[in-house]
C-alpha positions as CSV (number, residue, x, y, z in Angstrom):
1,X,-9.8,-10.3,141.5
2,X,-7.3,-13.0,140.7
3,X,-8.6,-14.4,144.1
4,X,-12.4,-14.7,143.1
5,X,-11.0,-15.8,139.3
6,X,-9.7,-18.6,140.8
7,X,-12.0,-19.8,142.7
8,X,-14.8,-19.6,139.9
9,X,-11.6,-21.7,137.7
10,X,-11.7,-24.4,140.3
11,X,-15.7,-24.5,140.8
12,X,-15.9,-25.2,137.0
13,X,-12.9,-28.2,137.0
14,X,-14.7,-29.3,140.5
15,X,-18.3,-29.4,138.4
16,X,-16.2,-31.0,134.8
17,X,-14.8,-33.5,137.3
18,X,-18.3,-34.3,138.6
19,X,-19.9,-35.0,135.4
20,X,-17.2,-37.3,133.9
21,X,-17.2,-39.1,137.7
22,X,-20.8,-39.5,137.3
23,X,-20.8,-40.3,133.6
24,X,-18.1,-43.1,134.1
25,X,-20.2,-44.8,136.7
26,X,-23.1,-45.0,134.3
27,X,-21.2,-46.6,131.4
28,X,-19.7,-49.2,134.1
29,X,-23.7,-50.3,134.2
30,X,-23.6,-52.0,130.9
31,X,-20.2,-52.3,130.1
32,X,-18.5,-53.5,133.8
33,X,-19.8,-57.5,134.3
34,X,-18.5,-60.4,135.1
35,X,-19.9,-64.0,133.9
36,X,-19.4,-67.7,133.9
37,X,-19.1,-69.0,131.5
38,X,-16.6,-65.7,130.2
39,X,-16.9,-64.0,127.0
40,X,-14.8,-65.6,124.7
41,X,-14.1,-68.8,126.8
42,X,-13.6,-72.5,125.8
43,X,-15.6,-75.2,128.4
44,X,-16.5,-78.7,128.5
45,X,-19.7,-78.3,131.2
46,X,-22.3,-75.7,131.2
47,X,-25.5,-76.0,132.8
48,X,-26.6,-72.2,134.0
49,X,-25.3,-69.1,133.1
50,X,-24.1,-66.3,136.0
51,X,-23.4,-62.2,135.5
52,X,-22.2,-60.2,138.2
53,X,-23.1,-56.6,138.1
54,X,-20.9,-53.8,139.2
55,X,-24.4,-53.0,141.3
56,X,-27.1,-54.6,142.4
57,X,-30.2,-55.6,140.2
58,X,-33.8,-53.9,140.6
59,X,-35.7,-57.2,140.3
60,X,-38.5,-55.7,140.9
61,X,-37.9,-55.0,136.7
62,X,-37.8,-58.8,135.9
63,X,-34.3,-59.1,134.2
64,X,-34.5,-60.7,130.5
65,X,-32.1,-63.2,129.5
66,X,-31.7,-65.0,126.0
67,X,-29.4,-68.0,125.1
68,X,-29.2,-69.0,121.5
69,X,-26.9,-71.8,119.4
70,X,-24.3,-70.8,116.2
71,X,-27.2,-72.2,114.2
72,X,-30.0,-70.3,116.0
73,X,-31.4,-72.5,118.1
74,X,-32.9,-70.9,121.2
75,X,-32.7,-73.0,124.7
76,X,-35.8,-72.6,127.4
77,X,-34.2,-70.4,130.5
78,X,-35.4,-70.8,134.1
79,X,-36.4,-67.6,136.1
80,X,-32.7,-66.2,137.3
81,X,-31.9,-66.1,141.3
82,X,-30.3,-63.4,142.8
83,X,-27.2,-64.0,146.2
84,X,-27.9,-62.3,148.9
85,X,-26.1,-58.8,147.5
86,X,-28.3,-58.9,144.7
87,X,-25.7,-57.9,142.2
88,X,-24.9,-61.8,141.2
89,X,-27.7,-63.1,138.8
90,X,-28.1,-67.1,138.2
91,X,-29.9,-68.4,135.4
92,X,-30.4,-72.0,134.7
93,X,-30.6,-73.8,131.6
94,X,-34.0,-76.0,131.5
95,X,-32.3,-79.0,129.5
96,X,-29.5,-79.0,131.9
97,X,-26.0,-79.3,130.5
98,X,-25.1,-78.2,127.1
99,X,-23.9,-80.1,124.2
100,X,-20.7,-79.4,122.0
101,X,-21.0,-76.2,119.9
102,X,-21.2,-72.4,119.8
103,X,-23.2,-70.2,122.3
104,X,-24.5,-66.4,122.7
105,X,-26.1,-65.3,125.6
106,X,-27.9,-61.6,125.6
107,X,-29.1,-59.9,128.8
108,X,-30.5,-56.8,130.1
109,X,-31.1,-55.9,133.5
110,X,-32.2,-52.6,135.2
111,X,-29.6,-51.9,137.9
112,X,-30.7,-50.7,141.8
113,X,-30.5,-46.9,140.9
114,X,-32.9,-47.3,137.4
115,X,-30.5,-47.7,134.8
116,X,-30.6,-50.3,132.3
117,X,-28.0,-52.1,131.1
118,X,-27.6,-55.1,128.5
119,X,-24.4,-57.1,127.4
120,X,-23.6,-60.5,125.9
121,X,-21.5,-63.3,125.8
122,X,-20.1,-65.4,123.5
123,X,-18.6,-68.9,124.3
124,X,-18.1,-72.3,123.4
125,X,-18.6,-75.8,124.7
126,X,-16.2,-78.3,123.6
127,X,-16.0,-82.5,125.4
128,X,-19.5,-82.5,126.7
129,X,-20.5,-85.9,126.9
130,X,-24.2,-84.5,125.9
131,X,-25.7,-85.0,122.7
132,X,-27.4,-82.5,120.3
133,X,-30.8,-83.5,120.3
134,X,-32.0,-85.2,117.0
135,X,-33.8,-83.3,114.5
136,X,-37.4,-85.3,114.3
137,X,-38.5,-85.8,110.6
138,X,-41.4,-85.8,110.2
139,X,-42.6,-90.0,108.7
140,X,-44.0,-90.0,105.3
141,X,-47.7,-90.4,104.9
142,X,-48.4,-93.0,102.4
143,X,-51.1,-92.7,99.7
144,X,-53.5,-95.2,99.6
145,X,-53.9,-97.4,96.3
146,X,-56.5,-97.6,94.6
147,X,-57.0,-100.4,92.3
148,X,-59.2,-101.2,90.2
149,X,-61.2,-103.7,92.4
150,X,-61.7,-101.0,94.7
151,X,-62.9,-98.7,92.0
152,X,-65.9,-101.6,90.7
153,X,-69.0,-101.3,92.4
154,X,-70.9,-104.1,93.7
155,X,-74.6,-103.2,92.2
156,X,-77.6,-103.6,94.6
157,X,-80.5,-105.8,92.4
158,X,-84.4,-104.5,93.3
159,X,-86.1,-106.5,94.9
160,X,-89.0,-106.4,92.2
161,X,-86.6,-107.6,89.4
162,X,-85.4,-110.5,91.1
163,X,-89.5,-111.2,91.8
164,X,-89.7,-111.0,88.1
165,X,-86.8,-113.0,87.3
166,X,-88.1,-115.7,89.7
167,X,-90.9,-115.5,87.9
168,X,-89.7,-116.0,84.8
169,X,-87.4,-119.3,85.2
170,X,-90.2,-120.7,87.1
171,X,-92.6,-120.4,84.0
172,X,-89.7,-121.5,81.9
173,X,-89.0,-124.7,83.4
174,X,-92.6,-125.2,83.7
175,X,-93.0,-124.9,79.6
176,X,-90.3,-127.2,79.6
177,X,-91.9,-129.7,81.5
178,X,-95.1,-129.3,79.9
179,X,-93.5,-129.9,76.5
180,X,-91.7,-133.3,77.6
181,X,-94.9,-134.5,78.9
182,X,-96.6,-133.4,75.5
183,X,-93.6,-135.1,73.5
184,X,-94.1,-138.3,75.8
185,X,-98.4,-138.6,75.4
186,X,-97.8,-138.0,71.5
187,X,-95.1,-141.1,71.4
188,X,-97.3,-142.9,73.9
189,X,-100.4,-142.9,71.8
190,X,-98.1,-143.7,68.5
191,X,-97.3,-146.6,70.0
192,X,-100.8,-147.8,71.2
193,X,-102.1,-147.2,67.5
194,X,-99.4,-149.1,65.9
195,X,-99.9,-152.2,67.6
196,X,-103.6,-152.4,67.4
């Protein structure tokens, strides 16, 4: 009896064993990494980011990787590589190197046996040589003025008006000639009667 007791008391502490063994391993998925740059570190030249996993990585679940500034900037990310054990991830940063400031990088990966695990890292870039890029503002758009010159219209005389008005200082100067000529035969003839 004491026999078969203890046997069933060691089955049970074999099993208890067991499951914290196995639940152990499965925390070490997310929590168990190593990177470069490393959480919490101070550097002067970063130009891709690296995690090592405690397994390898099921790529055929493409891994998803986010880098963002203290000020929320995100930066473009190439597609990560894998070494030849597939447990050491390499992603590249598009612009290349860095400038000074704050960084937090987020991943999460899908390890060989179909667990998925996510982590970040926190670190800081300080004597990079490389520049923030400038913040483009926008160039004011000018309003056009508009004087009043602009605003006056140029008016389009009809054709048949300025017939008219043609007309018109054609008969006038006419009427004037015609009344010189009329003034001059009048004096004329004045003339020719007084001295007779």
């Amino acid at each position: 009896m004491i026999r078969r007791f203890s046997a069933v008391l060691v089955a049970m502490l074999l099993s208890i064993a067991a499951v914290l063994g196995f639940s152990s391993v499965a925390s070490a998925h997310s929590d168990e990494f190593l990177s470069v740059p490393a959480n919490g570190a101070v550097v002067s030249d970063v130009s891709e980011l690296q995690f090592t996993f405690v397994e390898p990585v099921e790529q055929s679940f493409p891994p998803e990787v986010v880098l963002t500034a203290s000020d929320g900037t995100g930066f473009e990310l190439g597609a990560p590589t894998f070494d030849a054990t597939g447990a050491t991830m390499t992603v590249p940063i598009v612009q290349g190197a860095l400038p000074n400031g704050s960084y937090t990088a987020v991943y999460r990966i899908v390890s060989i046996d179909g667990h998925p695990a996510s982590g970040q890292v926190d670190f800081s870039v300080e004597g990079s040589v490389i520049e923030p890029a400038p913040v483009e503002t926008p160039m004011p758009v000018e309003e056009p003025v508009v004087t009043e010159d602009m605003l006056r219209t140029t008016s389009v005389q009809d054709p048949a008006a300025a017939q008219i008005q043609l007309v018109l200082g054609i008969t006038a100067a006419a009427s004037v000639v015609l009344a010189l000529v009329i003034v001059f035969m009048a004096m004329r003839r004045r003339r020719n009667s007084q001295s007779k």
